[in-house]
N, C-alpha and C positions, 0 to 999 in steps of 0.2 A: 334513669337507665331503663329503655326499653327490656320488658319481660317476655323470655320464646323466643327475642328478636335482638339482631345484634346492630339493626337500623343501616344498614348500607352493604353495598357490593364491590368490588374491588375487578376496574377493569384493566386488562393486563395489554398493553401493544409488543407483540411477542414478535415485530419487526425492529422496534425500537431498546426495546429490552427494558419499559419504565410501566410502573403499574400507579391506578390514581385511585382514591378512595372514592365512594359515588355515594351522597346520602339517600335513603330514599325516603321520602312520606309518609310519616302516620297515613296519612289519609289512604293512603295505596294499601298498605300494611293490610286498614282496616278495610278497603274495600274489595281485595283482591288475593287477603291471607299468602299466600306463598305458592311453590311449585311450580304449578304451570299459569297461576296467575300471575304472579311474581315475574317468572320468568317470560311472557308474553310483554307485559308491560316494560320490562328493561329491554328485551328485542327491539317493540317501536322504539325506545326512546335513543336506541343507538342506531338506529336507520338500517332495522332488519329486512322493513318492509322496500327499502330505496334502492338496494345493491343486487346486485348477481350475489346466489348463495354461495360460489364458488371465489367469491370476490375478495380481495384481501382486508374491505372494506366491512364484507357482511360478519356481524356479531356473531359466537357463538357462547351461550349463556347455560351455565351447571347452577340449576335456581334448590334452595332447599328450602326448608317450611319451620315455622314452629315448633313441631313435634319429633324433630330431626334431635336425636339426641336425649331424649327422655325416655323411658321401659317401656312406653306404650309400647303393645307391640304391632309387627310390621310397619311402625313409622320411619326406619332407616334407608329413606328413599328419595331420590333426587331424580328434578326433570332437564332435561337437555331441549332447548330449546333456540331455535333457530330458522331460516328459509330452507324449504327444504329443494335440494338441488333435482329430488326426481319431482316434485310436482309446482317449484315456483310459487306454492302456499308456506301457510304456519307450519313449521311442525316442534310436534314435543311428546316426545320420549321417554319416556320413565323406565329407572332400573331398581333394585336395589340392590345395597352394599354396603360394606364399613368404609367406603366411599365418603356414601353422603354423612356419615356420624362426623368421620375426619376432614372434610371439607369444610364442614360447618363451624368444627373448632379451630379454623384459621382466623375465625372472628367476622366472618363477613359472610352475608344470609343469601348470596351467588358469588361467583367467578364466571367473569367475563371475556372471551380471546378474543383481541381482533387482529388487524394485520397480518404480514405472510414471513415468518422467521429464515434468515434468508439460506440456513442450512435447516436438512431432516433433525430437530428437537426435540428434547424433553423438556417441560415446564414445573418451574417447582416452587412448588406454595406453600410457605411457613407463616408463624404469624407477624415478624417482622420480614422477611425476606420473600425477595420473588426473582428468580433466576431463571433467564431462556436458557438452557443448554444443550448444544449442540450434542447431537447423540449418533451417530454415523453407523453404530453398532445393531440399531436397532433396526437397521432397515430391511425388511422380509420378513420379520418377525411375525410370529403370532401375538397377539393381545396379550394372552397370557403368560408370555417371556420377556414382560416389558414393567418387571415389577422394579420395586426400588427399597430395599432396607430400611423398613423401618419408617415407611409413606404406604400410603395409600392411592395405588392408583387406577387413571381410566384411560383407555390407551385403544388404539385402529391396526387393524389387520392388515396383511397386503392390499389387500379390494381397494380400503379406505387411501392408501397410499398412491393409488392410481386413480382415485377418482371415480370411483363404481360409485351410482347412484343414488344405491343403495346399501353404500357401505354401513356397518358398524361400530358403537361404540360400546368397549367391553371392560369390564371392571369382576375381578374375582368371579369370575366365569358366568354373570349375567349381562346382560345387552340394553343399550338403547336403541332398541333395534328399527325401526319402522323410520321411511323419512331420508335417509340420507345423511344424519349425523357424520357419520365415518368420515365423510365426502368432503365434508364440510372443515373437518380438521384435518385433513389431508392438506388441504386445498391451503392451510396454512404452514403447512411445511412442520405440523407439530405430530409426534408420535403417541407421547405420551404426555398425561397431566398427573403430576405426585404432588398427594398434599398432607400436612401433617399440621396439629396445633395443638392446644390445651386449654382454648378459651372456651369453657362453658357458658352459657348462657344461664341467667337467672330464670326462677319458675315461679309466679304468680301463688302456688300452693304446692308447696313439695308435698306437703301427705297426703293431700287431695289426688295429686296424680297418683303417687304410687296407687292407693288404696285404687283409682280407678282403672290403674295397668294390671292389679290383680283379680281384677274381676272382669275385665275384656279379653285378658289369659284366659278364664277360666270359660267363660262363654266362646272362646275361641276354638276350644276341643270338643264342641258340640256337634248336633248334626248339619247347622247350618255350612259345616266346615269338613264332613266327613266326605265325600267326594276325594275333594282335594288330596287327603289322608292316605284315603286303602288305594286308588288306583292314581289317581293325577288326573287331570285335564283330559287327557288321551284315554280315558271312559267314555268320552263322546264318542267315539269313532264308530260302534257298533248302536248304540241311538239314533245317531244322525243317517246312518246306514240305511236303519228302519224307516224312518219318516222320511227316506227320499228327498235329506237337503243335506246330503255329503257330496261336493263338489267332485266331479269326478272328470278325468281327460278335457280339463281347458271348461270346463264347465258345461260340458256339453251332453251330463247327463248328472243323475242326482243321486245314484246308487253305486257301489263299484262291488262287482262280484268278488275282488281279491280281501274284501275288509277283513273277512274273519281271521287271516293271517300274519296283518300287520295290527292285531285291535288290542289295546290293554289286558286282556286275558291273556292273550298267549304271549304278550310279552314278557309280561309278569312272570308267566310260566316258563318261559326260557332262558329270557338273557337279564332279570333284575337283578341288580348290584347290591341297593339299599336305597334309603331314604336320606333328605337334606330337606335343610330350611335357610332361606335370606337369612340377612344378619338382623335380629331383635326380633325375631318371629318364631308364634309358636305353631304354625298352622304346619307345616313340613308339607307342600304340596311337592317338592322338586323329587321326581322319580329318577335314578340314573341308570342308565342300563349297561351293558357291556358290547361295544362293535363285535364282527367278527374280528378285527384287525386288536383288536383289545383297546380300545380308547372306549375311556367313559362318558357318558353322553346323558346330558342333562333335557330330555323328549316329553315336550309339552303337546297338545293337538294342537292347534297351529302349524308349527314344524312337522307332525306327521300327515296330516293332510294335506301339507303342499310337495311335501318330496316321495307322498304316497298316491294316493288315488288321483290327486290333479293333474299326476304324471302317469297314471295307470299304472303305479307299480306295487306290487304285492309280497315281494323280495323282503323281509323285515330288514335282513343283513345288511341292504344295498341301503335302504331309506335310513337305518342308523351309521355308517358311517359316511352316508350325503349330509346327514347332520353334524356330525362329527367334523367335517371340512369345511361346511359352514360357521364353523364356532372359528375355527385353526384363521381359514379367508377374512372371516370379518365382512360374512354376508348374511343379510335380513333373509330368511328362510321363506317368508311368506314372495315376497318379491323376486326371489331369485326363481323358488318354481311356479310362479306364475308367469315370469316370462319363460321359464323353459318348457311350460305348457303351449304357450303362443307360437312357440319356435319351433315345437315338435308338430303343432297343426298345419303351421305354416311352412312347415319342412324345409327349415335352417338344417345344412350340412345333413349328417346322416342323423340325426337327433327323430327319436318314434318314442311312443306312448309304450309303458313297458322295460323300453330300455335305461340302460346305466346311463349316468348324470354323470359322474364325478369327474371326469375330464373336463366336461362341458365348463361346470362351478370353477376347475383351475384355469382353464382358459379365459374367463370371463372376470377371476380376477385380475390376470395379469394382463388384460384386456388384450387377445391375441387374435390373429386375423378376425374372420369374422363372427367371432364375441366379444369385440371390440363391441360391436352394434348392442349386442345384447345388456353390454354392462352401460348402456344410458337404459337399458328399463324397457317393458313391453309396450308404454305408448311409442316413447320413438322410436323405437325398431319399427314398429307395425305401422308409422307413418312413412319411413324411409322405405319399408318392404313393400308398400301399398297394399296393406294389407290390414288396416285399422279396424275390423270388423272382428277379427281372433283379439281382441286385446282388451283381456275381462279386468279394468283398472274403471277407477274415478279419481278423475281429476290426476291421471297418472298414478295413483297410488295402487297397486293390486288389488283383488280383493282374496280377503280374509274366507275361510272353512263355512262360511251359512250359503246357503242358497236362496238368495233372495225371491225367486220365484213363488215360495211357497212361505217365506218367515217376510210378512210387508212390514211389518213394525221397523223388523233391520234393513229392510229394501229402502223405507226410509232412511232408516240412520245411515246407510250406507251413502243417500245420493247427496243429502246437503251434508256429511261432515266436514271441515274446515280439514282435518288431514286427508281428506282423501276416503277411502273406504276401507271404515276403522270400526272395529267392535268394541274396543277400548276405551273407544270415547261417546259410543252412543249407549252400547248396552240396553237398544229396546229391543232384543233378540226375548229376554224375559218374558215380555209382553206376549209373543208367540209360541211361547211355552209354557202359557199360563193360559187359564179357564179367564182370565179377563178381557182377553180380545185385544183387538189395535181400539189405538185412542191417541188420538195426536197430541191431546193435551199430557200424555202419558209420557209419550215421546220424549215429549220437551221435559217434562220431570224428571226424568230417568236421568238426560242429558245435563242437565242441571247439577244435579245431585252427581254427576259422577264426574264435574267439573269442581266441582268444592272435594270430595273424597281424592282428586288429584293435584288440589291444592293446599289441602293438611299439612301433606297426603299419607294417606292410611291404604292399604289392600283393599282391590276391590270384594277379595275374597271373602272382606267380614260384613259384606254390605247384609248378608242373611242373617247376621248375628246382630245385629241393630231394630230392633220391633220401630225404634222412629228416630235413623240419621239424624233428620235435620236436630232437631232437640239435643241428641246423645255425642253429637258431633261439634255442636256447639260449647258442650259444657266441658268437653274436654279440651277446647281450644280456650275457655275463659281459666282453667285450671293452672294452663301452662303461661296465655298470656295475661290474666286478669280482665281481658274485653269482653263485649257482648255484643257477638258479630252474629246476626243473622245469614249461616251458612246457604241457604238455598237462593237468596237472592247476590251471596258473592259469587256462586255458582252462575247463575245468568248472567253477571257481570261480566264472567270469565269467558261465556260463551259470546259476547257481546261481542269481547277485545277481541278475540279471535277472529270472529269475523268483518271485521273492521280493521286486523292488518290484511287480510286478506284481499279486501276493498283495495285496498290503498297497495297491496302487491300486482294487481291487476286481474281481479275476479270481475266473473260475467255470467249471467244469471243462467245460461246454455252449460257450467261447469256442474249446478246441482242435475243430476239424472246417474242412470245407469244404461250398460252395452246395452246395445238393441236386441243382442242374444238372450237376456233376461226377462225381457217383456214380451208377453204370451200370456193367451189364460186367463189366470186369475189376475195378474199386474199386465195388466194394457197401461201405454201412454199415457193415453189419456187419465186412469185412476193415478198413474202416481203423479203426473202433473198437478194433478186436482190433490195430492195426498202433499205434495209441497206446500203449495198456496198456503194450505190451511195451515202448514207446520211456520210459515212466514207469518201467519196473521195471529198465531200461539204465541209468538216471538215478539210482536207490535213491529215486526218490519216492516216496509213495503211491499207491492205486489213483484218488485224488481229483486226481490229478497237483500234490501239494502239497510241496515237498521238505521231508527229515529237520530235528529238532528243531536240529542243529549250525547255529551262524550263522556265514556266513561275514566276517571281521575285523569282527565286532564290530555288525552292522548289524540 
């Protein structure tokens, strides 16, 4: 009896209404731990990379890990992984929730959808049953009216329902947000997934864990974690202010005069509610604030950067309840205003820098005249509008609150990530905020490491609380499974498979770069092409950024 692991995933044809047990590999187990490696590896193996993300063919994969279900804390996190329909690459999503605790006690280490249910559904997963059921009820709903007595579920907004490209997947009021999940289960005709079980899994050393989930608690309330604590994420807003890499009107400038308005100080000071934490987490980074309209709103920086300064607006009111509808829609917050950044330059309808969104957001999900365009995403609009020069994306995905212009470490991570441009998954933005300087070899480390930390997967938020990951990461994965898996190098593993479905989705080495509005200056062309190469030859790939002939387990 596999220990941490319960050795197989359970794929459901939610056309057919018949589910089949899928084993998977020690060897996979062992070289790809779980999450998002896990869940990359079951995408190829069901022909993620072969189909239209929108297709009834294309897999969609809820992967969980090891540490899904033991005190560690912040391990109650699952990745969604699948093709993502705004960029035609990998994508994978991480949320947390008592989700992933109770997904995992249905006995199977993912759930897998394919096929297109031939009415709007609920899916329901227990540990001997697995039911499509038609759900007609649920149609227009919000994510968060899509619960189910006594399950645990993850469930798509309107947006998702219509095929926005960047729809959502939402679960007890956190998101798989980035990517197109939404779109993806939409597109299968399913609303919601409810799961329920009791099958624990065994633990390699039960007091060995405990003992080391109370002392990763306790170094968890540290300062490596104090940020998080007194203000939330949205303390960047007035830093990044200063050092001239706060995105601001489409990206067209790197400061925004309204910051001190909308900046964690004076939120704090006006509209906080209180504080929250994920489910098995002690860190409480979730700040909630109050709309004017009175909805509570769970405002990360990401979310206020893109429905603040990217849109030049200063309004707190207006930026918290555009979040507030973005939760309700079941739309990616970073994506939504970056096209309505592109839209407002490129002067869609009456849409201007400054003004209100939130018509725009309902329009776009109910895909209505012309934000219809808008809800495939700022690349195709800006290709349909001939207008591809306002459209600050890679590889179709948005970009995220840094300014690449002046952070190259994340100008890097930004132009080869395999999602698109993602801080999530490169996190060498560090490196730029550090007395260490850029180093490509750093790059690929950071990436590395933070491919293993989301195939545990644990918060990236304790990455500070770790004096040496790789080592501390390990020993609580030999705790839970009994193995001795060298974390950093399943981490390149991870990054490996990634970019090798992406090969095999139809990647072309012209995808790694960034807009031509970002190079200037300090990042010329020419440096970051030159900052690629070497990040491909850190990697042992090709100069075509193709990696070596070795496949990793088997795919």
């Amino acid at each position: 009896m596999p220990k941490g692991d319960h050795g197989s995933y359970l794929r459901i044809d939610v056309e057919e209404g018949g589910a089949t047990e899928v084993p998977i590999p020690q060897e996979v187990r062992d070289a790809l731990v779980g999450g998002v490696g896990l869940g990359t590896w079951i995408c190829l193996r069901e022909g993620g990379a072969d189909h239209d993300p929108l297709s009834p063919r294309a897999p969609l994969v809820f992967a969980f890990s090891p540490l899904v279900g033991t005190p560690l804390t912040t391990s109650a996190k699952f990745a969604v992984v699948s093709r993502s329909p705004l960029t035609g690459f990998l994508n994978d999503a991480i949320s947390s929730s008592h989700f992933a605790i109770e997904g995992k006690r249905t006995g199977y280490d993912a759930l897998v959808l394919v096929g297109r249910a031939p009415a709007l559904s609920r899916v329901v997963v227990e540990e001997e049953r697995v039911e499509v059921r038609a759900a007609p009820e649920l149609a227009g709903r919000a994510a968060s009216e899509c619960g189910m007595a006594g399950f645990r579920t993850s469930a798509i907004g309107p947006a998702g329902e219509r095929l926005v490209r960047y729809a959502t997947l939402s679960n007890d009021g956190r998101h798989a947000g980035r990517g197109g999940a939404g779109a993806v289960m939409g597109a299968k005709n399913v609303k919601a997934l409810s799961v329920r079980g009791s099958r624990r899994v065994e633990l390699f050393d039960p007091r060995g864990v405990v003992a080391a989930a109370r002392d990763l608690s306790s170094r968890s309330f540290g300062p490596a974690t104090a940020k998080y604590r007194e203000l939330g994420t949205i303390a960047n807003v007035l830093a990044f202010n200063r050092l001239n890499v706060l995105p601001t009107r489409n990206f067209r400038d790197g400061s925004f005069e309204g910051a001190p308005e909308i900046s964690a100080e004076a939120l704090h000071a006006m509209d906080r509610i209180g504080r929250e934490s994920c489910a098995a987490c002690t860190i409480g980074c979730e700040h909630i604030f109050r709309a004017p309209g009175g909805a509570a709103v769970r405002l990360e920086y990401e979310t206020l950067f893109a429905l603040g300064p990217l849109l030049g607006i200063a309004d707190r009111g207006e930026v918290l309840e555009a979040a507030a509808l973005c939760d309700r829609l079941g739309l990616d917050t970073i994506s939504a205003g970056g096209t309505l950044a592109f839209a407002m330059e490129a002067g869609v309808g009456d849409l201007r820098f400054g003004g209100g969104v939130r018509p725009a957001l309902e329009a776009i999900a109910a895909r209505q005249g012309p934000f219809d365009l808008l809800a495939e995403g700022s690349r195709r609009a800006s290709q349909v509008l001939g207008r591809p020069e306002l459209a600050m994306h890679v590889k179709g995905m948005e970009i995220p609150g840094y300014d690449p212009r002046t952070l190259h470490a994340m100008a890097l991570g930004f132009a080869v990530g395999t999602r698109g441009a993602d801080h999530n998954r490169s996190g060498a933005y560090e490196l730029d905020f550090s007395a260490e300087g850029f180093d490509v070899g750093r790059v690929v480390e950071i990436e590395d490491r933070t491919a293993a930390m989301d195939s545990l997967i644990l918060c990236k938020f304790l990455r500070g609380v770790f004096p040496d990951f790789a080592r501390e990461g390990a020993e609580l994965l030999r705790l839970v499974t009994g193995r001795d898996i060298d974390l950093m190098a399943a981490g390149r593993r991870v990054c490996d498979l990634r970019k090798r479905f992406n090969v095999k989705a139809g990647w072309r080495r012209e995808e790694d770069g960034l807009p031509e509005r970002l190079l200037g200056g300090g990042l010329s062309r020419a440096r970051l092409d030159a900052m690629i190469c070497a990040y491909y030859r850190a990697r042992k790939w090709n100069d075509a950024g193709l990696p070596g002939e070795e496949d990793a387990c088997g795919t």
